[in-house]
Backbone as CSV, one residue per row, in Angstrom:
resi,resn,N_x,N_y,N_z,CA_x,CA_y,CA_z,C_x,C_y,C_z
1,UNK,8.369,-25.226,14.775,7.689,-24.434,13.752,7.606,-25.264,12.474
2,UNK,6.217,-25.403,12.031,6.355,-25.865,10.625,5.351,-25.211,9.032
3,UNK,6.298,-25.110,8.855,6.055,-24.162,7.426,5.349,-25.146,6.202
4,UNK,4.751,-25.008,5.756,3.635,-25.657,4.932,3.476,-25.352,3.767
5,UNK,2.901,-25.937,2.483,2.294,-25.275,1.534,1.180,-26.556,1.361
6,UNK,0.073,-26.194,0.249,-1.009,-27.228,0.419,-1.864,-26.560,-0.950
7,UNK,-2.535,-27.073,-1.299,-3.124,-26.277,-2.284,-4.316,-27.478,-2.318
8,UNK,-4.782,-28.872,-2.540,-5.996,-29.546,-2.470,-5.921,-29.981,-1.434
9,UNK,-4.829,-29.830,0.071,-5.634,-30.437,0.907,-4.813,-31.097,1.834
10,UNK,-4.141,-31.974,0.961,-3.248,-33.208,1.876,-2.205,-32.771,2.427
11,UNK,-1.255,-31.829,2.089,0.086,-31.612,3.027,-0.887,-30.487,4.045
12,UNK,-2.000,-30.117,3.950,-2.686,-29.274,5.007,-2.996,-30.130,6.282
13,UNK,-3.162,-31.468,5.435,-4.180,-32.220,6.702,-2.472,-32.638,7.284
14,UNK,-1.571,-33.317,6.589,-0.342,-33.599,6.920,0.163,-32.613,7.940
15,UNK,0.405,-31.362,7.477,1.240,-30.469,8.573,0.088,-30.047,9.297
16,UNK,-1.397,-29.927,9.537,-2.306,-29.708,10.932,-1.987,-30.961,12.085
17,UNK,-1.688,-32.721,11.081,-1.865,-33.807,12.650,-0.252,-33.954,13.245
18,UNK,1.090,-33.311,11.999,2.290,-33.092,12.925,2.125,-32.116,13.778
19,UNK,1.453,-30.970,13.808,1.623,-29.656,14.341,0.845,-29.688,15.971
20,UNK,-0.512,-30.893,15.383,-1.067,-31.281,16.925,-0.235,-32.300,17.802
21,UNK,0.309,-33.174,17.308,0.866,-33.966,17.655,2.302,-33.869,18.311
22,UNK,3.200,-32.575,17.475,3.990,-32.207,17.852,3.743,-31.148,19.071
23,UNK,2.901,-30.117,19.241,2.627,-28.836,19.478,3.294,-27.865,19.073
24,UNK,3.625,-28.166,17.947,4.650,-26.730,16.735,3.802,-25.991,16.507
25,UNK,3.938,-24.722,16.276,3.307,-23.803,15.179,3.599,-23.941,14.280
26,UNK,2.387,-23.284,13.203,2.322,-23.647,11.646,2.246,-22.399,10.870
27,UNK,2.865,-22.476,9.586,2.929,-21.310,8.884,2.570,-21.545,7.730
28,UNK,1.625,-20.637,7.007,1.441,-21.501,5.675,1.909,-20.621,4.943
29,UNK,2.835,-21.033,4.164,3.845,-19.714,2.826,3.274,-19.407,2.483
30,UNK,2.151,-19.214,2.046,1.015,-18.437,0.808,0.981,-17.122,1.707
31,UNK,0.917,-17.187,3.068,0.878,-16.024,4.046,2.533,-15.111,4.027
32,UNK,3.259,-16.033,3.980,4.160,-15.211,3.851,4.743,-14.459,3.028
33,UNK,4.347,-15.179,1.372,4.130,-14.381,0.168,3.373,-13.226,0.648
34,UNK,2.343,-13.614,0.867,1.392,-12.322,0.756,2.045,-10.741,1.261
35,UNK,2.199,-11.354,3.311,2.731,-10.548,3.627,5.093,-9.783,3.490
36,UNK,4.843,-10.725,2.496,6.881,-10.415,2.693,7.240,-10.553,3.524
37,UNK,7.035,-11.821,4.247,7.499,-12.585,6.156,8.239,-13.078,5.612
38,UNK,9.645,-13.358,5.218,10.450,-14.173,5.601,11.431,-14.430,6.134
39,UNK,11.448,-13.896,7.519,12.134,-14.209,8.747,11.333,-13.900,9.676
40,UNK,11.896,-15.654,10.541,11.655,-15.594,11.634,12.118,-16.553,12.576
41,UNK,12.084,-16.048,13.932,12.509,-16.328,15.230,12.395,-17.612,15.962
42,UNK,13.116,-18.675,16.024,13.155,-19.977,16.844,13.179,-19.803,18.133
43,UNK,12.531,-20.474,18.681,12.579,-20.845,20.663,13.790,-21.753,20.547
44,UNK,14.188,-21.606,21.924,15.482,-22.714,22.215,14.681,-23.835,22.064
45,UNK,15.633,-24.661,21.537,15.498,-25.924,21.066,14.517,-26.262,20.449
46,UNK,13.880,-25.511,19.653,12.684,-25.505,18.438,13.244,-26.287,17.288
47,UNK,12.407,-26.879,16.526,12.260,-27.448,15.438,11.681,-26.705,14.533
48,UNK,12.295,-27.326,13.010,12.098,-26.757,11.933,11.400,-27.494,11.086
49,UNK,10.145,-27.644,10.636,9.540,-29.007,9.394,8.931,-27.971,8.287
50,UNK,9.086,-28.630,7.150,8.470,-28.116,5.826,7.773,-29.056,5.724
51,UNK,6.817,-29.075,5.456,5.336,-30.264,4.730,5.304,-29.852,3.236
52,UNK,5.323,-30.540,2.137,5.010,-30.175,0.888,4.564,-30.878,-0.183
53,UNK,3.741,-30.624,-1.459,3.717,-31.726,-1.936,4.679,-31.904,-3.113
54,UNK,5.468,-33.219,-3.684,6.062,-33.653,-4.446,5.731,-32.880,-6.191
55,UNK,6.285,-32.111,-6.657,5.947,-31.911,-7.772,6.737,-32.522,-9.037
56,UNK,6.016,-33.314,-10.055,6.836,-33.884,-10.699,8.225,-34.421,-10.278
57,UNK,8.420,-35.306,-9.265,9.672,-35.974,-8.748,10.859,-34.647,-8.090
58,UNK,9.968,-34.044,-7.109,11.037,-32.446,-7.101,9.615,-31.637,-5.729
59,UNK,10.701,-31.228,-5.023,9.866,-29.998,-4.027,8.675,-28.927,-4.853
60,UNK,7.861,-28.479,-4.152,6.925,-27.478,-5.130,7.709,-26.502,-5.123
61,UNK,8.053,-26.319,-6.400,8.811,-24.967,-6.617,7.839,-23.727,-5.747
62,UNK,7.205,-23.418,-5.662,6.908,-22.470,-4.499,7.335,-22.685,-3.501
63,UNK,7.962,-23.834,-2.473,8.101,-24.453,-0.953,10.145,-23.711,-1.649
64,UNK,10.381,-24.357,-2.435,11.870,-23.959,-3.058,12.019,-22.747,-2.734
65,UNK,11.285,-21.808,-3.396,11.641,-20.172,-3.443,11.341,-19.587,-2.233
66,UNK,10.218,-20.282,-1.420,10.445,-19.905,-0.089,11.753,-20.164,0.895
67,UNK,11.927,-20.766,0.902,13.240,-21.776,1.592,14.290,-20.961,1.299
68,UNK,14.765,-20.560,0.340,15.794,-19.452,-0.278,15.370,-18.019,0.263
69,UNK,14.655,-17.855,0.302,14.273,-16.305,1.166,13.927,-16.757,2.403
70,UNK,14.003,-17.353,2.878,14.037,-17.257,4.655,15.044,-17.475,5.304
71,UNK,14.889,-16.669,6.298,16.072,-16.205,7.309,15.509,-16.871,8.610
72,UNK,16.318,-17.617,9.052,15.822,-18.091,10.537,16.703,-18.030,11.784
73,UNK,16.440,-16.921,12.597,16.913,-16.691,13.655,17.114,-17.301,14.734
74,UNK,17.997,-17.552,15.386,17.638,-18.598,16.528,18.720,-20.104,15.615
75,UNK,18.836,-19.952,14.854,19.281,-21.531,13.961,20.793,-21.780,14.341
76,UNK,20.587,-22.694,14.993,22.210,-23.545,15.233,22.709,-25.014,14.651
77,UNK,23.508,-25.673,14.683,24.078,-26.916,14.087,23.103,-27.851,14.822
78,UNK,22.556,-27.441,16.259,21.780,-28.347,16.826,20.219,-28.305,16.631
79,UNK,20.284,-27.496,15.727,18.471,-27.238,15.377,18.077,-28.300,15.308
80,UNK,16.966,-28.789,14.993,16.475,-30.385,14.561,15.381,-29.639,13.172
81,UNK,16.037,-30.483,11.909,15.182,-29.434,10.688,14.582,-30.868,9.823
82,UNK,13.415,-30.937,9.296,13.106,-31.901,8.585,11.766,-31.028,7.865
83,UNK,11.799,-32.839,6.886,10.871,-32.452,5.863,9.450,-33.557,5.601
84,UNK,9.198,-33.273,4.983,7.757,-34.775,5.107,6.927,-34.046,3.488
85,UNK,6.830,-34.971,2.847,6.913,-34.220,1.261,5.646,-35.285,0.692
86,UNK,4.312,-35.028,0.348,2.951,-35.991,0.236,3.293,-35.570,-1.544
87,UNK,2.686,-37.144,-1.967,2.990,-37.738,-3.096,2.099,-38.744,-3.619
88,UNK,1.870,-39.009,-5.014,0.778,-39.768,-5.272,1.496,-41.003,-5.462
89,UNK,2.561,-41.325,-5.591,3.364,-42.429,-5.957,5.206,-42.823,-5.461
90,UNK,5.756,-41.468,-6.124,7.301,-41.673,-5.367,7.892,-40.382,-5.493
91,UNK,8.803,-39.971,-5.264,8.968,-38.613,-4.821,10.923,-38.445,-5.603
92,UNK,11.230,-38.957,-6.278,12.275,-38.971,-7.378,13.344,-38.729,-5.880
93,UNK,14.098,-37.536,-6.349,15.328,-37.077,-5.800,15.204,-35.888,-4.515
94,UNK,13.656,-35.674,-4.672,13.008,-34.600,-3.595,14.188,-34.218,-2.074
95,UNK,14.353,-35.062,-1.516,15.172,-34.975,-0.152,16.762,-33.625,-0.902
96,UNK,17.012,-34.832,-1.841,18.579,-34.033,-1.935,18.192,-32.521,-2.812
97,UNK,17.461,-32.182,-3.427,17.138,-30.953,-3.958,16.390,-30.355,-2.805
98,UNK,15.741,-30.497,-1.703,15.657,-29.967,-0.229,16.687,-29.448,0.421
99,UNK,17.368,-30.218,0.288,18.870,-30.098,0.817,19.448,-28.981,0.380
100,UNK,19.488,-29.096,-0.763,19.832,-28.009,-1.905,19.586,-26.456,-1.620
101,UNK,18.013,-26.854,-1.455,17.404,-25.540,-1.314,17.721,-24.632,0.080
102,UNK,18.340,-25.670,1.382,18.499,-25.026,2.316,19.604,-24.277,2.265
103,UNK,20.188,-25.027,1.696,21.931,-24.224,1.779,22.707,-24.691,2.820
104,UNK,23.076,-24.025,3.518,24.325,-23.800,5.011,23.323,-24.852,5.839
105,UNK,21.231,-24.397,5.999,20.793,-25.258,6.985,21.071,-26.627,6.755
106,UNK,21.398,-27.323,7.434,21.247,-28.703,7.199,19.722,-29.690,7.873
107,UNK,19.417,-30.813,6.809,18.513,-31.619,7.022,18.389,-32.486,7.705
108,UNK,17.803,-32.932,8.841,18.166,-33.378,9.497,17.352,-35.115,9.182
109,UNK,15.604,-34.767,8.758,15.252,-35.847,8.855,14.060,-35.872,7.284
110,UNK,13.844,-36.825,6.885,13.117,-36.689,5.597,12.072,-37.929,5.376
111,UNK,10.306,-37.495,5.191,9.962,-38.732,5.088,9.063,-38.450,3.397
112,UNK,7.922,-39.285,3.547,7.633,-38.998,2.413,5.748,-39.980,2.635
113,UNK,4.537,-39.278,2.165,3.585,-39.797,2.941,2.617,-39.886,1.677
114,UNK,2.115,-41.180,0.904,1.333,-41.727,-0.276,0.226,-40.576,0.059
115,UNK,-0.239,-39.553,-0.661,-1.427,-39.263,-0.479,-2.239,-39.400,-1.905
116,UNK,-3.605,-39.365,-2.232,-4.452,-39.700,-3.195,-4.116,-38.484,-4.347
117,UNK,-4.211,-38.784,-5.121,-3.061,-37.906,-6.869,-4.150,-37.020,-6.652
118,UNK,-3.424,-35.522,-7.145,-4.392,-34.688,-7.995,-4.109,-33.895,-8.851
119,UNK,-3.076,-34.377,-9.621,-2.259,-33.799,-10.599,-3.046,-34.532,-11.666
120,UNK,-3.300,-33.736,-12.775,-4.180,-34.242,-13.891,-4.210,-33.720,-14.975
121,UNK,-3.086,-32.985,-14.963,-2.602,-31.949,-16.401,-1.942,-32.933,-17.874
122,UNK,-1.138,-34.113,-17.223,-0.388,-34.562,-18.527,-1.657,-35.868,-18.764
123,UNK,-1.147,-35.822,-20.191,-1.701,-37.634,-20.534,-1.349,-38.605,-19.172
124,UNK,-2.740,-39.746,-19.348,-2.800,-40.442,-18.261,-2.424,-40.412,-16.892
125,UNK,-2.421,-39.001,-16.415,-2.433,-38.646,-15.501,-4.310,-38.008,-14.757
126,UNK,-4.597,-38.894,-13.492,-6.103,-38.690,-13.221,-6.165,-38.949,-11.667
127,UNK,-6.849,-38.525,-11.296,-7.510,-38.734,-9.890,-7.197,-40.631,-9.507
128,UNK,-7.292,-41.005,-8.146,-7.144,-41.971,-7.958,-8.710,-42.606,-7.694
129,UNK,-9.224,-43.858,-8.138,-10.524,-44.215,-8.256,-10.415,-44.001,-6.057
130,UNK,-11.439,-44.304,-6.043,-12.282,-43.991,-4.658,-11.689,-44.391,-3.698
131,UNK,-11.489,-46.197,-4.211,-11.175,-47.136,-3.566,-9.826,-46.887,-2.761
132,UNK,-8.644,-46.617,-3.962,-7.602,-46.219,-3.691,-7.376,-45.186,-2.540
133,UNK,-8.073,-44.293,-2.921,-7.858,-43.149,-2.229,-8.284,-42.957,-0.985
134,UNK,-9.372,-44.082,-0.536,-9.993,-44.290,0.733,-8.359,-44.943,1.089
135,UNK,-8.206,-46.097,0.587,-7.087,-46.918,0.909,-5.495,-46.181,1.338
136,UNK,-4.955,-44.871,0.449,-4.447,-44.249,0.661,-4.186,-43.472,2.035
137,UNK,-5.846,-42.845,2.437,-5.875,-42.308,2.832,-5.797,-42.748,4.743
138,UNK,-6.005,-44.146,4.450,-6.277,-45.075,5.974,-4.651,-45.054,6.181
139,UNK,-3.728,-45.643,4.926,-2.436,-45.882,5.561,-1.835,-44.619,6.189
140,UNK,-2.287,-43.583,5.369,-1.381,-41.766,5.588,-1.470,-41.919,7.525
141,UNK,-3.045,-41.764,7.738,-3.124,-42.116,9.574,-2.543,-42.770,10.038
142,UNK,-1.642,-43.826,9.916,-0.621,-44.932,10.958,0.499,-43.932,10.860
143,UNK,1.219,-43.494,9.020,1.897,-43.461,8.917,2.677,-42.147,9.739
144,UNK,1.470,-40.951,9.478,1.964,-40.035,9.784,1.886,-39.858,11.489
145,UNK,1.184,-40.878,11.899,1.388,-40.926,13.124,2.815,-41.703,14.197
146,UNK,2.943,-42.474,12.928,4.704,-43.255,13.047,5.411,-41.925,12.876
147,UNK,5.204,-40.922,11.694,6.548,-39.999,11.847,6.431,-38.607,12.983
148,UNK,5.057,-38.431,13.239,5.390,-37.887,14.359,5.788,-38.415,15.717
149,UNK,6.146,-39.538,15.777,6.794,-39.946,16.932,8.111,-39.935,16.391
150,UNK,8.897,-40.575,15.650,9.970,-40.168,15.205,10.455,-38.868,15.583
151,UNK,9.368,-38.031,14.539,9.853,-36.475,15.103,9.926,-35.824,16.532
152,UNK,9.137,-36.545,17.390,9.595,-35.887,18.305,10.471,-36.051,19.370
153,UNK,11.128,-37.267,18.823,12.271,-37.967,19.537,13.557,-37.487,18.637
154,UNK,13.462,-36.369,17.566,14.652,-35.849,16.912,15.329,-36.685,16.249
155,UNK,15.101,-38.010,15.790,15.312,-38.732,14.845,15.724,-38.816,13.792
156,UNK,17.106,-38.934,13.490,17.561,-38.613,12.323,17.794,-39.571,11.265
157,UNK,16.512,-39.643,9.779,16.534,-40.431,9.307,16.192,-40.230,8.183
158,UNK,16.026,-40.799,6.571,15.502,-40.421,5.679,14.884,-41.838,5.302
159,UNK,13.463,-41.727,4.878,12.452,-42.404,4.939,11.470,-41.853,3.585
160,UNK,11.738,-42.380,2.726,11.203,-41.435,1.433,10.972,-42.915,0.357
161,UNK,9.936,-43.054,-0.739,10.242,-43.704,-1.848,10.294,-43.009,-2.838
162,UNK,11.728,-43.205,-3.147,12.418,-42.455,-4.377,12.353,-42.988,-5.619
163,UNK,11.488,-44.479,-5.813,10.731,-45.009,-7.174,12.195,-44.768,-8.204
164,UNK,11.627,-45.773,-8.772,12.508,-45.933,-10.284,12.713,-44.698,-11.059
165,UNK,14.242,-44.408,-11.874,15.091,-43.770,-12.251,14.373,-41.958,-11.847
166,UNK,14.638,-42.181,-10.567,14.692,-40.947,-9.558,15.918,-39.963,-10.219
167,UNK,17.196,-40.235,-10.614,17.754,-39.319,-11.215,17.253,-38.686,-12.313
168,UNK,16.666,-39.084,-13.625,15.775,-39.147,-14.381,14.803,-38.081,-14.493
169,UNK,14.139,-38.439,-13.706,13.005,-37.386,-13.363,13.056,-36.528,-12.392
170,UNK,13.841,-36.536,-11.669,14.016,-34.978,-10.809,14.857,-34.295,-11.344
171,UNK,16.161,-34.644,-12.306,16.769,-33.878,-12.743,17.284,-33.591,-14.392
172,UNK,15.825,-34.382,-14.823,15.619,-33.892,-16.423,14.401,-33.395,-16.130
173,UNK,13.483,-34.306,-16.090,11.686,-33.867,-15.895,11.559,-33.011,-15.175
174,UNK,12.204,-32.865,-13.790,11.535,-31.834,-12.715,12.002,-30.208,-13.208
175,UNK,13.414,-30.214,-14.066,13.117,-28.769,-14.562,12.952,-28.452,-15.632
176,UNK,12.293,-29.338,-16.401,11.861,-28.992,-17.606,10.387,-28.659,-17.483
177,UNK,9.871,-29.236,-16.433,8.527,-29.070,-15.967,8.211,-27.497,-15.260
178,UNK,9.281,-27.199,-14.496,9.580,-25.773,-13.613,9.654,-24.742,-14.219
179,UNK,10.281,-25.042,-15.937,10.344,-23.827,-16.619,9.659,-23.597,-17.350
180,UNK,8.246,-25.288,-18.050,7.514,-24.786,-19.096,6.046,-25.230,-18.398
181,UNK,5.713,-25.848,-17.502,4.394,-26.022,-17.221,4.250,-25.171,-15.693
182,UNK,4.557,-24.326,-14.968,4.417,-23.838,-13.865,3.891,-22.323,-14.907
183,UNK,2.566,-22.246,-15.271,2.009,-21.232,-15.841,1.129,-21.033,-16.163
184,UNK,0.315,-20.412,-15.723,-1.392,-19.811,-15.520,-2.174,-19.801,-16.661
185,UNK,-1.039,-19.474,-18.046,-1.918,-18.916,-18.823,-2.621,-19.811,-19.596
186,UNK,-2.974,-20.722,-19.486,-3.887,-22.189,-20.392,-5.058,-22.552,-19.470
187,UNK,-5.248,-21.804,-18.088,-6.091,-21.767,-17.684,-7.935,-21.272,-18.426
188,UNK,-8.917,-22.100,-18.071,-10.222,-21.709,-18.944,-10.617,-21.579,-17.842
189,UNK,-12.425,-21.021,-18.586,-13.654,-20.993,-17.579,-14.880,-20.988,-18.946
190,UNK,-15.436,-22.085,-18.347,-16.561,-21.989,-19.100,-17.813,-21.365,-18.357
191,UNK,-17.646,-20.161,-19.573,-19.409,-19.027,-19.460,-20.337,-19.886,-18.894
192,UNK,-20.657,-20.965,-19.458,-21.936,-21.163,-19.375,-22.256,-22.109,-17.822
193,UNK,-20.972,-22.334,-17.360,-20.754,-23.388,-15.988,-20.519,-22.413,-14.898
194,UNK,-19.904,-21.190,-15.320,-19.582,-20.502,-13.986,-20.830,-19.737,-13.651
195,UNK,-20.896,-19.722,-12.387,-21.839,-18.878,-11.595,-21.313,-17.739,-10.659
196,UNK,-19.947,-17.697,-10.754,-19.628,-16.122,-10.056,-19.732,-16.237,-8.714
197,UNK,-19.616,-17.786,-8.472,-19.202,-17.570,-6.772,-17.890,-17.314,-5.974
198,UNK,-17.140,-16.776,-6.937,-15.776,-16.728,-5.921,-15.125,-18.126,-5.698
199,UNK,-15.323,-18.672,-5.283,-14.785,-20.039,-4.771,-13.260,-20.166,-5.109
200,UNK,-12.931,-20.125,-6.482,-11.929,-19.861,-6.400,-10.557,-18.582,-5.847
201,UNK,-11.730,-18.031,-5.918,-10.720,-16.670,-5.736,-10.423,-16.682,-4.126
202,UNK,-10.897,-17.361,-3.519,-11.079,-17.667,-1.916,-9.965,-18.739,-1.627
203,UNK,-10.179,-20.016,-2.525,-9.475,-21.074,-1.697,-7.654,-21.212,-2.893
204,UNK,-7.384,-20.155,-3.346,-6.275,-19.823,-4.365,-5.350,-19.405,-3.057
205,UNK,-4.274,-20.149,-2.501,-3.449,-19.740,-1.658,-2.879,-18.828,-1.738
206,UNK,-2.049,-18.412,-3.532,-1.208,-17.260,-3.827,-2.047,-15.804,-4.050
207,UNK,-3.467,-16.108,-4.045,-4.060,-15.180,-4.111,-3.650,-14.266,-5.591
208,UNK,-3.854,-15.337,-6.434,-3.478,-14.954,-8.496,-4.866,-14.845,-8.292
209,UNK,-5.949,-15.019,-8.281,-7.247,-15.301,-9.037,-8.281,-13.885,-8.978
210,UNK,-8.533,-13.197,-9.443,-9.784,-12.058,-9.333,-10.580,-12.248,-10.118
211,UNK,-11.559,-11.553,-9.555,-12.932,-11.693,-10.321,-13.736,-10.419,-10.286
212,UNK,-13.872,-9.828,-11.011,-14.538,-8.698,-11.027,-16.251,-9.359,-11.596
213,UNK,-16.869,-8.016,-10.897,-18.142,-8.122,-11.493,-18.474,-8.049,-12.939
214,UNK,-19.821,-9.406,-13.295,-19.904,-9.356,-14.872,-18.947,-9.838,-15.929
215,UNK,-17.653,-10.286,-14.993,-16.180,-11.049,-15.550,-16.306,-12.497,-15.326
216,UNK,-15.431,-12.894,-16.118,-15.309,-14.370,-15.585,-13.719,-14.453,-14.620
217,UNK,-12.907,-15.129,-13.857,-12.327,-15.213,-13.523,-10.930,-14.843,-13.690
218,UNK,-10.170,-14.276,-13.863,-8.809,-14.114,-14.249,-7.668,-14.617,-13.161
219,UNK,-6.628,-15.048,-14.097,-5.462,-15.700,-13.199,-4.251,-14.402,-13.604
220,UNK,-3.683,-14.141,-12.531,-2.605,-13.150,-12.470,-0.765,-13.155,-12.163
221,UNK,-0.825,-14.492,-12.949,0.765,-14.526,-13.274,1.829,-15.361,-12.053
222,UNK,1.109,-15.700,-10.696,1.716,-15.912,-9.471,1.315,-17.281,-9.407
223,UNK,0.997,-17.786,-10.207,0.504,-19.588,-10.157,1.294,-20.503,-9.492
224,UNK,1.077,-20.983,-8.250,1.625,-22.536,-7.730,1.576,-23.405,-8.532
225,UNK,0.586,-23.699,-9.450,0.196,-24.834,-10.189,-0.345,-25.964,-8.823
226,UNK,-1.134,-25.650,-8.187,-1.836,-26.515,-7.263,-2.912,-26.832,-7.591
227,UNK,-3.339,-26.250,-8.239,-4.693,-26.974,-8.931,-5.762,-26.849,-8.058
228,UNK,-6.044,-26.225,-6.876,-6.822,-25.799,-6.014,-7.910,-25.484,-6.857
229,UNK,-8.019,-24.991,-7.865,-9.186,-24.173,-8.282,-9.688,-24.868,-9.724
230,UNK,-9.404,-25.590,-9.802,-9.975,-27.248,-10.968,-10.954,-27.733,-10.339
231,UNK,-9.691,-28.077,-8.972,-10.503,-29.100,-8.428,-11.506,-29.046,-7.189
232,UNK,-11.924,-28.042,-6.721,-12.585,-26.999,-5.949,-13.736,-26.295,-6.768
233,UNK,-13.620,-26.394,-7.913,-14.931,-25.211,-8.389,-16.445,-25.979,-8.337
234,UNK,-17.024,-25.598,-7.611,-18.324,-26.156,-7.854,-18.937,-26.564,-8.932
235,UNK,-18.863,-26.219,-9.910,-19.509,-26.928,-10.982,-19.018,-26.981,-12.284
236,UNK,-17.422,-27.474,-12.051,-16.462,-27.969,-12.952,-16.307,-26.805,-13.752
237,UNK,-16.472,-25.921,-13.510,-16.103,-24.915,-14.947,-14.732,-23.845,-15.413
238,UNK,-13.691,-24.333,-14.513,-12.561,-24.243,-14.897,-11.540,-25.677,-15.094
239,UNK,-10.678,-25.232,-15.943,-10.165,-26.310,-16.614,-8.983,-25.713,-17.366
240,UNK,-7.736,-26.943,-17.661,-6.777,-26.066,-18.269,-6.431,-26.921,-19.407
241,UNK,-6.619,-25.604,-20.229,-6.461,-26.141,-22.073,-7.724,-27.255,-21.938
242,UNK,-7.654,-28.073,-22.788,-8.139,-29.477,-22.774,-7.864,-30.675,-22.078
243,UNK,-6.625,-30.091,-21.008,-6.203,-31.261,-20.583,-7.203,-32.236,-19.316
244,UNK,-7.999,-31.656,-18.750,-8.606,-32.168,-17.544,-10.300,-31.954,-17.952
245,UNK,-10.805,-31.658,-18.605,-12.222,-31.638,-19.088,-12.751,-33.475,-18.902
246,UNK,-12.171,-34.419,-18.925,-12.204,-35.754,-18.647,-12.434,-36.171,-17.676
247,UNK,-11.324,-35.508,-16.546,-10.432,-36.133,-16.051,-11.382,-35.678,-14.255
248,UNK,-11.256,-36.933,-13.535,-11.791,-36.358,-12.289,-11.117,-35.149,-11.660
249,UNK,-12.024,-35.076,-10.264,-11.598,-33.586,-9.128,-11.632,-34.609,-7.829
250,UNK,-10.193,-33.901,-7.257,-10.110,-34.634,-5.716,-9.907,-33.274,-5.009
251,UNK,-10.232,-33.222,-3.815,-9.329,-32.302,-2.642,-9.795,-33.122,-1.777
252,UNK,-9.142,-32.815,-0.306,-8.980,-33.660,1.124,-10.286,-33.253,1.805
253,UNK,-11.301,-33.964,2.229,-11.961,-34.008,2.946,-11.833,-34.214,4.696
């Protein structure tokens, strides 16, 4: 079984080629928010994977708060439980605050997979030019095809780049970031760009976004901070504060 979160794309495409590759089932937390699922039932000798993406040197605090409310039945010392965590660069202290988050479960295996940036909220923070991201995107295919063989030989290993002063930034930056930038409300829409197609309100995993008729968009307090809906709107017309009006739009093709 592997439990997911995704918001532009890449830990989607990540946990769909483990899930074929493995033949796991897939769960995507935004579903289990929705519906209040969190427990559930392992097959003998089932596996456990989280796919997620790296937020500021740290798990997506949404993949966190899930992980803490789930109950998994079926779970023994011999489970086989891992993680695989997509990142535009290095992934700080991510594994051991995983760890963290499981509690009693233990981790068994941890990798970590370059995907093309789409975080674009702070200074000099932007999309990766084309090139890159084509380039990115060729190595992710070997790679993630190296860790699903790993994985399915139960492989116990940690395989992550934890980049320079990883203490640093997962455990100054990553919760200073958790408590003051994980928040909806600096979200815009420009009148004159939106056309009232929904789009966002569709591809918003947590399902924050409504739109009433003759309205412009509203965000409702439950924000991932995935940026799904920046970088998804057809004709650029949401944006948060001033920070990304510049700045390119990626999601996974």
């Amino acid at each position: 079984m592997i439990f997911y979160f995704s918001g532009t794309g890449n830990s989607r495409w990540v946990a769909n080629e483990l899930a074929h590759r493995l033949e796991e089932r897939l769960v995507h937390i935004s579903e289990a928010f929705a519906l209040g699922q969190y427990e559930y039932s392992l097959a003998e000798g089932e596996s456990v994977g989280f796919v997620f993406p790296t937020y500021s040197w740290g798990p997506a605090p949404v993949m966190v708060e899930f992980i803490k409310k789930m109950v998994l039945r079926g779970y023994d010392d011999d489970t086989f439980v891992y993680m695989v965590t997509t990142c535009g660069d290095d992934v700080g202290l991510s594994v051991e605050m995983w760890q963290e988050a499981l509690g009693d479960i233990k981790g068994c295996a941890a990798y970590s997979v370059q995907m093309p940036n789409n975080y674009i909220l702070f200074p000099g923070f932007d999309v990766d030019s084309k090139e890159l991201e084509e380039r990115k995107k060729q190595a992710a295919v070997k790679q993630v095809a190296t860790i699903a063989h790993h994985l399915k030989r139960k492989r116990h290993a940690v395989d992550v780049v934890e980049g320079s002063w990883a203490w640093v930034k997962s455990r100054i930056i990553y919760p200073w970031f958790s408590r003051h930038s994980m928040t909806d409300k600096k979200f815009v829409v420009d009148a004159d760009r939106c056309t009232h197609c929904g789009a966002c309100v569709k591809i918003c995993p947590m399902q924050n976004i409504s739109l009433k008729a003759g309205e412009l968009p509203k965000w409702n307090g439950t924000c991932a901070m995935c940026l799904a809906c920046i970088h998804r709107c057809p004709t650029r017309a949401i944006n948060y504060a001033h920070a990304t009006q510049k700045k390119g739009r990626y999601f996974f093709k």
